[in-house]
C-alpha positions as CSV (number, residue, x, y, z in Angstrom):
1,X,-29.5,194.8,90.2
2,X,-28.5,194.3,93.9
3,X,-30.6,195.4,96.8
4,X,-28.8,197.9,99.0
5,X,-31.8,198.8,101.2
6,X,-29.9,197.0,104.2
7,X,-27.5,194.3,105.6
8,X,-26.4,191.8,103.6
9,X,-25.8,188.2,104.7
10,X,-23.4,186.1,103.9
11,X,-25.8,184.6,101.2
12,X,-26.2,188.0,99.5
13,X,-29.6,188.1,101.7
14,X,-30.7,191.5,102.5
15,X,-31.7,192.2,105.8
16,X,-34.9,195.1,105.7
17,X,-34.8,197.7,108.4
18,X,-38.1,197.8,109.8
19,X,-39.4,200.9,108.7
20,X,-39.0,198.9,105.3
21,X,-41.7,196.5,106.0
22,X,-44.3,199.4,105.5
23,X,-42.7,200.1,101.7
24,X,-43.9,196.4,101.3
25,X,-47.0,196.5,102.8
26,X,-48.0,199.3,100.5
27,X,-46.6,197.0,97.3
28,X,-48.4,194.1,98.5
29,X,-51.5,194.9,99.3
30,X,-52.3,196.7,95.8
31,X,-51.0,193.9,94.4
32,X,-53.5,191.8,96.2
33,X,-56.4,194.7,95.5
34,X,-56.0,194.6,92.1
35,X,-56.3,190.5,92.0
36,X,-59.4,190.9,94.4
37,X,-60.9,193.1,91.5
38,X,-60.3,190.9,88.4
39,X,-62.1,188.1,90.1
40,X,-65.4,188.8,88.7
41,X,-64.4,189.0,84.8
42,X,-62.9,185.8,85.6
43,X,-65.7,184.6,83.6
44,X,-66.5,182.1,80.5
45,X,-65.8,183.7,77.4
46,X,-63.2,186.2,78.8
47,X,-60.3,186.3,77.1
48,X,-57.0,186.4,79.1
49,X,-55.9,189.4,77.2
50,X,-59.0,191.5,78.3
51,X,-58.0,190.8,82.0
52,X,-54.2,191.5,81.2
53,X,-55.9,195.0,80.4
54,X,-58.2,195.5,83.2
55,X,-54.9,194.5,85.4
56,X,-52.8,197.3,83.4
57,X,-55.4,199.8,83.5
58,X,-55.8,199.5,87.2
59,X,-52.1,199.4,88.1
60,X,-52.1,203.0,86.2
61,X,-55.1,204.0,87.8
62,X,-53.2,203.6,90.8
63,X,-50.5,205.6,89.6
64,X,-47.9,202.5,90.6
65,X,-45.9,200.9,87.8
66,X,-46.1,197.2,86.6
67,X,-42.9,195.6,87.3
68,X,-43.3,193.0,84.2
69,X,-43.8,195.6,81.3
70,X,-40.7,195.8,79.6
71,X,-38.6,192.8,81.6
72,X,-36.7,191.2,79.6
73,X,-38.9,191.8,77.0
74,X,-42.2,190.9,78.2
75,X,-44.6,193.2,77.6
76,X,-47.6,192.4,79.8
77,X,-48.6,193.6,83.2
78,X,-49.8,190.3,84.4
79,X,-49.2,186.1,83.6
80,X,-52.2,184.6,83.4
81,X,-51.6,180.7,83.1
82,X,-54.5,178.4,82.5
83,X,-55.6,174.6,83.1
84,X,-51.5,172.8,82.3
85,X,-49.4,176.1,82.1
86,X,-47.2,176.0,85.3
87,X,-46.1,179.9,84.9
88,X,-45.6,182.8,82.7
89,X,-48.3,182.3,80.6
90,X,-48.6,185.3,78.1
91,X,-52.2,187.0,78.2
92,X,-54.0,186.8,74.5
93,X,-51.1,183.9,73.6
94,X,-52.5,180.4,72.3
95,X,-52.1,177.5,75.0
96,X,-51.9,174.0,73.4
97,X,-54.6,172.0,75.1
98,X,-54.8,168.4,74.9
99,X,-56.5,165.5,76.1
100,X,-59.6,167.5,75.4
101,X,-62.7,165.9,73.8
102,X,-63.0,167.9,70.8
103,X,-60.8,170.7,69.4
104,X,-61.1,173.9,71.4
105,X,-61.2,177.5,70.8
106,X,-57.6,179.4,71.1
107,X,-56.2,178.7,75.0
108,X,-57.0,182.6,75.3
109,X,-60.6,182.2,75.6
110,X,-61.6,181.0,78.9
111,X,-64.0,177.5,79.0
112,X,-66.5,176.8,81.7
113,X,-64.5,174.7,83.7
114,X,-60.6,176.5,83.5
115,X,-58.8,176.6,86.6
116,X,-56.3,180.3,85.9
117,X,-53.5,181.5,87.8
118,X,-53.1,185.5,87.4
119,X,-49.8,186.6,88.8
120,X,-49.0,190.8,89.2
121,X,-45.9,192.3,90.3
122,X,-46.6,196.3,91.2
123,X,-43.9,198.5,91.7
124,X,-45.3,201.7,94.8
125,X,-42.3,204.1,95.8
126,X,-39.6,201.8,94.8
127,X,-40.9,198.3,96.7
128,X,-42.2,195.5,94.5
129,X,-45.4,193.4,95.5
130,X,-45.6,190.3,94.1
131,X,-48.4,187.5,94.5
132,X,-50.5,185.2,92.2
133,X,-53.6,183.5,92.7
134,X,-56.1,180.9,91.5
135,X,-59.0,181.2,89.5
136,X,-61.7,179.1,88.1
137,X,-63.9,180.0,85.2
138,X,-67.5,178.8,86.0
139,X,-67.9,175.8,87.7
140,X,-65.3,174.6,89.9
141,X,-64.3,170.6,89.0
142,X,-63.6,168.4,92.1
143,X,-60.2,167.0,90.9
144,X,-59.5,170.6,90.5
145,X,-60.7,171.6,93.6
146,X,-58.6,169.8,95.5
147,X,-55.6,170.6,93.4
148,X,-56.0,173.9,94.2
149,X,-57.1,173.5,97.9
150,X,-53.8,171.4,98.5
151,X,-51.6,174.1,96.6
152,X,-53.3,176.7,99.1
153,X,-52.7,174.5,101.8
154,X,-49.2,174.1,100.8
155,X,-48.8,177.7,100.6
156,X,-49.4,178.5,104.4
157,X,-47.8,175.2,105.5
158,X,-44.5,176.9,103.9
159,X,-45.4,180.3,105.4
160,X,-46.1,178.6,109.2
161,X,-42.4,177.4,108.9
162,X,-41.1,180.9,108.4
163,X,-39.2,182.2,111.7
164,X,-36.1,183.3,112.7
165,X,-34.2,180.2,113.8
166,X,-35.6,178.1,111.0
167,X,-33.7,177.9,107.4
168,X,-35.1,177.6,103.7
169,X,-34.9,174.1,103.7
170,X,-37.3,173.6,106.4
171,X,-39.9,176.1,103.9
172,X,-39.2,173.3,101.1
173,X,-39.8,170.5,103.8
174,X,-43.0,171.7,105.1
175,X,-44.3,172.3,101.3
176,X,-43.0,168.7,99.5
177,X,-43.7,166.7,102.8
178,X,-47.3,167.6,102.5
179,X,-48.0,167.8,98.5
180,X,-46.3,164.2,97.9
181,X,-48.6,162.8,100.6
182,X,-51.7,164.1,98.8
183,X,-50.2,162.1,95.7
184,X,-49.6,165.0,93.9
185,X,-45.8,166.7,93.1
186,X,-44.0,170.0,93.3
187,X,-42.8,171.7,90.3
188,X,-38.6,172.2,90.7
189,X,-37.8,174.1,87.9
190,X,-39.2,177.2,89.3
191,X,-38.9,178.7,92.9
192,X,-39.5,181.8,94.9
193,X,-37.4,184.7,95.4
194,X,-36.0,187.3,97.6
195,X,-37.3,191.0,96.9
196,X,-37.7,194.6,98.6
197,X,-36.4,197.3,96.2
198,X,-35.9,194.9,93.6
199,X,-37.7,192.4,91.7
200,X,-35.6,189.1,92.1
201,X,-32.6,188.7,94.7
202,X,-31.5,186.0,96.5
203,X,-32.1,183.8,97.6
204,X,-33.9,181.4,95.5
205,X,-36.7,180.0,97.6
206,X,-37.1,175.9,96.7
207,X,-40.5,174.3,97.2
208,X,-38.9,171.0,97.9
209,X,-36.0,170.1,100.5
210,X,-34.3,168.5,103.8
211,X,-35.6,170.3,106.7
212,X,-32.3,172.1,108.5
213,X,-30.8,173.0,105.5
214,X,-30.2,175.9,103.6
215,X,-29.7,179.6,104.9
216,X,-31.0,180.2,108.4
217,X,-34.2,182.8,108.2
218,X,-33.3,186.0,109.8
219,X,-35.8,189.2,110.6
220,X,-35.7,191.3,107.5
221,X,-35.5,188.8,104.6
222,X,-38.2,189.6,102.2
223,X,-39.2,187.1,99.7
224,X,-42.0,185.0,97.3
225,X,-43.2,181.5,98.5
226,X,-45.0,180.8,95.2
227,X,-45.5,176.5,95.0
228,X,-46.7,175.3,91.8
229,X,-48.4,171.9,92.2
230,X,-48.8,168.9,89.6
231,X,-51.9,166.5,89.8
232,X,-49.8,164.2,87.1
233,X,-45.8,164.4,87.4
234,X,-43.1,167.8,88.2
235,X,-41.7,167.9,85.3
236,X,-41.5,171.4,82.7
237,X,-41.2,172.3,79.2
238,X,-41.1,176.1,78.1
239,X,-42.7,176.6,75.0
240,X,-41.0,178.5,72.1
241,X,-41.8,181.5,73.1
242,X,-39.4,181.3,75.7
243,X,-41.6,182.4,78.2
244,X,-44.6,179.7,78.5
245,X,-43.8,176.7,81.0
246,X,-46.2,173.9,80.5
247,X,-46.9,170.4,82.6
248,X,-44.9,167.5,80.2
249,X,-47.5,165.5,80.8
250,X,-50.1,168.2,80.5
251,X,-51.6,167.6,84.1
252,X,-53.4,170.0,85.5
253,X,-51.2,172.9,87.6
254,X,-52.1,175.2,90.6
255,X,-50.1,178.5,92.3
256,X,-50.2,180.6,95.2
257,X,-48.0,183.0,95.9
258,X,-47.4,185.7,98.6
259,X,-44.2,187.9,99.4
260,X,-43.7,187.8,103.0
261,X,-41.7,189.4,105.3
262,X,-39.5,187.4,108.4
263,X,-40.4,189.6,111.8
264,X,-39.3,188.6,115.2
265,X,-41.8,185.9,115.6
266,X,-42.5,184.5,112.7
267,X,-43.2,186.0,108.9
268,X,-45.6,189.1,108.0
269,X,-47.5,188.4,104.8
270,X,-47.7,191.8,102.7
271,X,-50.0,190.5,100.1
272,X,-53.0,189.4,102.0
273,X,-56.2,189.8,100.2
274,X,-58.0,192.8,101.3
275,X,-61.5,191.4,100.6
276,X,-60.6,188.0,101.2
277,X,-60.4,186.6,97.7
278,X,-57.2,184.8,97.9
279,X,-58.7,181.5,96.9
280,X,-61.6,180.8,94.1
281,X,-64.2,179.5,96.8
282,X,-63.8,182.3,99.4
């Protein structure tokens, strides 16, 4: 479905008024409230299908709507991907681990030791709020510490290059530049997205690129910058399921993501965490 909330560019961008960014702000930030209040059953010997339905009991508490129950099938109010899953990761689903010591209990019960990335779309008065975060189940591993400091980092360097003036290619610059100098690499086969009153619109936001290329950023885009980040190699499989993308080399994986919006100066970003959460150490 297209977004008609505004202007159009000649991309098929929509251009928000700005009494829209406050329909976003609203999305966002319970969005962000209800990831700051899963963090503590983030816990060994959680399963990811109990925090699927702490996440889909407070999104009804809130009297908001999940925007991933019934898309295309899916039937979840969050994706909660863990250790090698890139994305989509179905809560309760068995992950194929590997490289482990010893066989391990189904991927659905979290290990001391699991890095997790729980992504929530809410839907409040018509505007989606989209954002993920990381997670670590007990103690925090320094490989994958800095995997998911650097995919943090990556995060904001892609949001600093977000002004009027600038284009999508210089988003993808700023993030690849700096991820492929830490020796890691930058998943292609998924990318952000435009959004407002809808879930996915253009344009498709690329984590990799030529800076000065692509559409040039103009006030009122809304959209995800969501990196996912590789300690091994970028490429993806999707498991049978159709819905579960793993690392091929089963490397560890990180996201962050955050729906911002592109003001006059620079971007606003609507899914800030309200207690300050957004990353596993804070």
């Amino acid at each position: 479905m297209e977004d008609t909330s505004g202007q159009t560019t000649r991309d098929g961008i929509t251009l928000h008024a700005p009494a829209d960014f406050a329909g976003m702000r609203a999305a966002g930030q319970l969005a962000a409230h209800i990831l700051d209040e899963i963090a503590p059953h983030v816990v060994p010997g959680q399963t990811t299908g109990e925090l699927d339905r702490i996440i889909t009991e407070r999104v009804a508490a809130s009297g908001a709507a999940s925007a991933t129950i019934g898309y295309r099938g899916y039937q979840h109010a969050s994706c909660i991907s863990v250790n090698h899953v890139v994305c989509h990761g179905i809560p309760g689903a068995k992950i194929p681990y590997s490289k482990a010591p010893a066989p391990r209990r189904d991927g659905d019960i979290l290990l001391d030791g699991d890095i997790i990335n729980i992504d929530v779309t809410v839907i409040v008065d018509g505007w989606f709020g989209d954002t993920s975060r990381m997670y670590v189940a007990g103690k925090l591993k320094p490989f994958a510490e800095r995997l998911i400091n650097i995919t943090h980092d990556a995060l904001m360097r892609g949001i600093e290059a977000v002004r009027p003036g600038n284009t999508f290619g210089d988003i993808g610059h700023a993030i690849q530049s700096y991820v492929e100098a830490e020796r890691m690499s930058v998943v292609r086969d998924f990318c952000g997205h435009g959004l407002g009153r809808v879930f996915h619109a253009p344009p498709n936001v690329l984590h990799y690129g030529r800076a000065g290329t692509g559409p040039v950023l103009e006030e009122g885009m809304f959209f995800t910058i969501e990196p996912m980040v590789n300690i091994g190699r970028p490429e993806t499989k999707v498991l049978r399921d159709d819905w579960t993308a793993i690392t091929r080399d089963k490397s560890l994986s990180a996201q962050f993501e955050h729906s911002v919006g592109v003001t006059a100066s620079g971007a606003e970003i609507f899914t800030l965490s309200p207690a300050g959460k957004f990353h596993p150490t804070w």
